[in-house]
ROSE-4610 file (N, C-alpha, C; in Angstrom, 1 decimal, always signed):
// ROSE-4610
residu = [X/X/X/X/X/X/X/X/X/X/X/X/X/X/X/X/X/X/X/X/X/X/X/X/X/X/X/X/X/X/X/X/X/X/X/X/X/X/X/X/X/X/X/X/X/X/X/X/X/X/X/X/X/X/X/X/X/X/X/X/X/X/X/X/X/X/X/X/X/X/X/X/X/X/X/X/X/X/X/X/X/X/X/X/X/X/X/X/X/X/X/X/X/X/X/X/X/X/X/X/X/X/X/X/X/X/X/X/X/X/X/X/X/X/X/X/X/X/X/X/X/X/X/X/X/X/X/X/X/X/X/X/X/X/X/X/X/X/X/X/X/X/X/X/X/X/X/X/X/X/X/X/X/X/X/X/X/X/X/X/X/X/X/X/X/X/X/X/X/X/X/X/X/X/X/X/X/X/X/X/X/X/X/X/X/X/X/X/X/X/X/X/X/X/X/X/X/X/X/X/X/X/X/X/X/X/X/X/X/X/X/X/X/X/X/X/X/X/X/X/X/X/X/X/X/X/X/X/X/X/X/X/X/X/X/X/X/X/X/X/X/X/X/X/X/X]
num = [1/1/1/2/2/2/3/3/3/4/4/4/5/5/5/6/6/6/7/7/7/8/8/8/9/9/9/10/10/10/11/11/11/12/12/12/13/13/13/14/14/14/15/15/15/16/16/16/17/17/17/18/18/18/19/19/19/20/20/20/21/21/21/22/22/22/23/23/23/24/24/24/25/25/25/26/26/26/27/27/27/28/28/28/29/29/29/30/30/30/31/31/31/32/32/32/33/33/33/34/34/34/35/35/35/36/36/36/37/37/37/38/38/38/39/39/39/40/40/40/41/41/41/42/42/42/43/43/43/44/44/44/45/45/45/46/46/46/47/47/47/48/48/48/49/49/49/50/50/50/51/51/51/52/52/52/53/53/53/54/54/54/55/55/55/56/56/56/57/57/57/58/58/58/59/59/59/60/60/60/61/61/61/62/62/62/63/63/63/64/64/64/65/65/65/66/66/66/67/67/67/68/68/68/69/69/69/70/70/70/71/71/71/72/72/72/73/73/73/74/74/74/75/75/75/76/76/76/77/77/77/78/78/78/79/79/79/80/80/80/81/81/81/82/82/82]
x = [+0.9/+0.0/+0.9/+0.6/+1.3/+0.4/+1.1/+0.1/-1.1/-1.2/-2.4/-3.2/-2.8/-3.3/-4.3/-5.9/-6.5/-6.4/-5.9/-6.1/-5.0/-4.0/-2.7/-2.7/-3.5/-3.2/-4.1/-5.2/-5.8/-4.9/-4.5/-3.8/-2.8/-2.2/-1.1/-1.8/-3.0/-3.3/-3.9/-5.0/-5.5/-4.1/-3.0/-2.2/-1.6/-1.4/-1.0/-1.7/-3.0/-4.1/-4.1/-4.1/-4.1/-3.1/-1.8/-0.5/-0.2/-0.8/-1.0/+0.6/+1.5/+2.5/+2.1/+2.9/+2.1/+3.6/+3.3/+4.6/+3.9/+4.2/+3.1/+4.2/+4.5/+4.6/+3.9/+4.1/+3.4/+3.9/+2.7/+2.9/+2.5/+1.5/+0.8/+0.4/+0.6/+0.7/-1.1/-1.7/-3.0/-3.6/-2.9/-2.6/-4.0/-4.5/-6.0/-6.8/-6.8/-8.3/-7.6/-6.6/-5.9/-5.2/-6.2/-5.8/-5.2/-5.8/-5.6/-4.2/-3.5/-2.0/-1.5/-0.4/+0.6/+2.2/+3.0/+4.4/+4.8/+5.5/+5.2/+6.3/+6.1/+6.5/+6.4/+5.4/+4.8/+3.3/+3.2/+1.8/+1.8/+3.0/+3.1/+2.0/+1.2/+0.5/+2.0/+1.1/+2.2/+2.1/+2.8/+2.6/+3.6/+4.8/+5.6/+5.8/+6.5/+6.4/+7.3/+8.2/+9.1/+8.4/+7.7/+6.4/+5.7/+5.3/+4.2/+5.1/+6.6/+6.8/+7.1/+7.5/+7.8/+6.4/+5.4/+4.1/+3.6/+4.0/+3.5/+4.4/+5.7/+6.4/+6.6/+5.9/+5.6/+4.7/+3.8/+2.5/+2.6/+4.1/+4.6/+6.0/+6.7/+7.9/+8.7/+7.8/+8.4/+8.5/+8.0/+7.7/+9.2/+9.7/+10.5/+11.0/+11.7/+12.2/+13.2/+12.6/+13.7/+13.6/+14.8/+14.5/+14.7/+13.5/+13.6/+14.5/+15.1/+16.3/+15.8/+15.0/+14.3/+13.7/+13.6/+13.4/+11.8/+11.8/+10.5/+10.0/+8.5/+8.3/+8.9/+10.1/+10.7/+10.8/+10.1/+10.1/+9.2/+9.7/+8.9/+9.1/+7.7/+7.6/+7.0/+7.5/+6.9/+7.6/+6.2/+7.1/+6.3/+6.7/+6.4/+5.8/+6.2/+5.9/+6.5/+7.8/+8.6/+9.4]
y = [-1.2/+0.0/+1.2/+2.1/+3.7/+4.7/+5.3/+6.6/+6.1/+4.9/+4.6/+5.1/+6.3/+7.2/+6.8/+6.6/+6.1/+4.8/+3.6/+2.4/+1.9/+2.6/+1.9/+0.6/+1.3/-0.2/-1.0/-0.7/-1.9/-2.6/-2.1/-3.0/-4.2/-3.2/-4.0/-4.9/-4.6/-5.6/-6.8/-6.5/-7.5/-8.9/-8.1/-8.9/-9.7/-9.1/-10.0/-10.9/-10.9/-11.4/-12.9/-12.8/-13.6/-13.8/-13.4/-14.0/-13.8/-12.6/-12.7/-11.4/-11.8/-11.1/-9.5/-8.3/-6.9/-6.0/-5.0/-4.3/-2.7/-1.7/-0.8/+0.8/+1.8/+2.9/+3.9/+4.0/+4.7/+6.3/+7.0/+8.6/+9.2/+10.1/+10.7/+10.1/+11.3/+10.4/+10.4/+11.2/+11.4/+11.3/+12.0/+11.8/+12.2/+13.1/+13.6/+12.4/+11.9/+10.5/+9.8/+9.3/+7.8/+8.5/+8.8/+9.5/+8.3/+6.6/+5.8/+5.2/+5.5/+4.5/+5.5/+4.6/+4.7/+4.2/+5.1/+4.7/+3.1/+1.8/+1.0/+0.9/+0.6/+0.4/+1.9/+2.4/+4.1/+4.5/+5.2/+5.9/+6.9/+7.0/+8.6/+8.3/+9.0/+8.9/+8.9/+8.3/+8.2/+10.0/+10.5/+11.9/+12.2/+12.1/+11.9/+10.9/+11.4/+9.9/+8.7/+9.0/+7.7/+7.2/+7.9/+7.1/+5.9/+6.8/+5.9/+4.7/+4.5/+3.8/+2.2/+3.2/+2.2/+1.0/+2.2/+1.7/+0.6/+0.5/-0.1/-1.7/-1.1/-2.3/-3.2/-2.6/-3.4/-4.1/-3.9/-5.1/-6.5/-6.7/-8.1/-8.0/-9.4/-9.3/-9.7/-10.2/-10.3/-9.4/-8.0/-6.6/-6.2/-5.9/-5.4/-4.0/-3.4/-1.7/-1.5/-0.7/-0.6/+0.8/+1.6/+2.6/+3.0/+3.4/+3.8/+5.0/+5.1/+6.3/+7.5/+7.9/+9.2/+10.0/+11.5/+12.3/+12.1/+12.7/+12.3/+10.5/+10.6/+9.3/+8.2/+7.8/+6.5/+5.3/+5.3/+4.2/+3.1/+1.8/+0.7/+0.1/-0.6/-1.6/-2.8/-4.2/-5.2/-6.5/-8.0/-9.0/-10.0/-11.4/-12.4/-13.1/-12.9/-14.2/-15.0/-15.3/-16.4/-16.5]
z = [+0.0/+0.0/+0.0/-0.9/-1.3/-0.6/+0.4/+1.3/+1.1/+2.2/+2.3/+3.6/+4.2/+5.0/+6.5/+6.2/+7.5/+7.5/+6.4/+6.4/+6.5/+6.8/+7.5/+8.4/+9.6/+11.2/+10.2/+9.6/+9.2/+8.2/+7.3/+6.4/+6.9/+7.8/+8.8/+9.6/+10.3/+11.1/+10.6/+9.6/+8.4/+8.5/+7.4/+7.2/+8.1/+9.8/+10.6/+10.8/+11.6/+11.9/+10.6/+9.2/+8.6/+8.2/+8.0/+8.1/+6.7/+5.7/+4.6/+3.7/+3.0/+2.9/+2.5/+2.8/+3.2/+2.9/+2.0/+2.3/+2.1/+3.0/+3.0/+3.2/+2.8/+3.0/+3.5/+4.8/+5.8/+5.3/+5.6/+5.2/+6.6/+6.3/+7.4/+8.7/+9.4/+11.4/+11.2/+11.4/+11.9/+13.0/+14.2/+15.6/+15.9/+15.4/+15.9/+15.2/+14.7/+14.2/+15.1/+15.2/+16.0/+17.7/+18.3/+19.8/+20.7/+20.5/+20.9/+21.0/+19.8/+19.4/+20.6/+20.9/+21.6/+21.0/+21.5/+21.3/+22.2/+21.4/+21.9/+23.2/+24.7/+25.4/+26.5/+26.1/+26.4/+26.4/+27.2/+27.3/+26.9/+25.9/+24.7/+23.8/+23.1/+22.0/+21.0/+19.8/+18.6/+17.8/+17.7/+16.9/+16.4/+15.8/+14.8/+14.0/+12.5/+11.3/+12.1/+13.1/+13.3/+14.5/+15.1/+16.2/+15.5/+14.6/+13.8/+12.8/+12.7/+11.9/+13.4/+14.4/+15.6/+15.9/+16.2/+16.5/+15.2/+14.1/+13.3/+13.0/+13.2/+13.4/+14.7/+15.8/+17.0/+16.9/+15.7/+15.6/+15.6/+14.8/+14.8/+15.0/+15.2/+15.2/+13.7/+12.6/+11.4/+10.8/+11.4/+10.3/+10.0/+8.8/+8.6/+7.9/+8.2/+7.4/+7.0/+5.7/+4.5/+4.0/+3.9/+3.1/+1.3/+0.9/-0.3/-1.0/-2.1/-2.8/-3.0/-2.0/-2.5/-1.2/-1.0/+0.5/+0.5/+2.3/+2.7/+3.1/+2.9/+3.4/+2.7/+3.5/+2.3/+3.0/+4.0/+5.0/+4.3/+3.8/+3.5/+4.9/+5.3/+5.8/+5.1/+5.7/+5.0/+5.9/+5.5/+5.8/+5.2/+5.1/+4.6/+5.5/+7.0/+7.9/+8.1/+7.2/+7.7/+8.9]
């Protein structure tokens, strides 16, 4: 998924939950719709892009990060499950 915006935790979580392979470029925080997320291992809300790249990679322990050749959001996440 490319700046897939409010459907990020879902995409991520979908794919965990079913174990289904997922590789997604997180963009926008959206701290005000997602008041709930938390920084993982914290009662911080998530409100910066590298909060939200932490919080999304704590969903599993297969999730993996890679950076793309270009500025701005170049954070891939993704994993297979293996």
């Amino acid at each position: 998924a490319l700046h897939p915006d409010e459907a990020t935790d879902t995409i991520v979580d979908v794919a965990v939950q079913k174990r289904i392979p997922f590789m997604i470029i997180p963009c926008c925080v959206f701290s005000r719709i997602f008041p709930n997320r938390r920084i993982p291992n914290s009662s911080q809300p998530v409100c910066t892009y590298d909060d939200l790249i932490d919080y999304l990679m704590a969903k599993d322990k297969t999730i993996e990060k890679a950076f793309l050749p270009f500025e701005g959001a170049n954070v891939v996440l993704w994993s297979i499950f293996e």
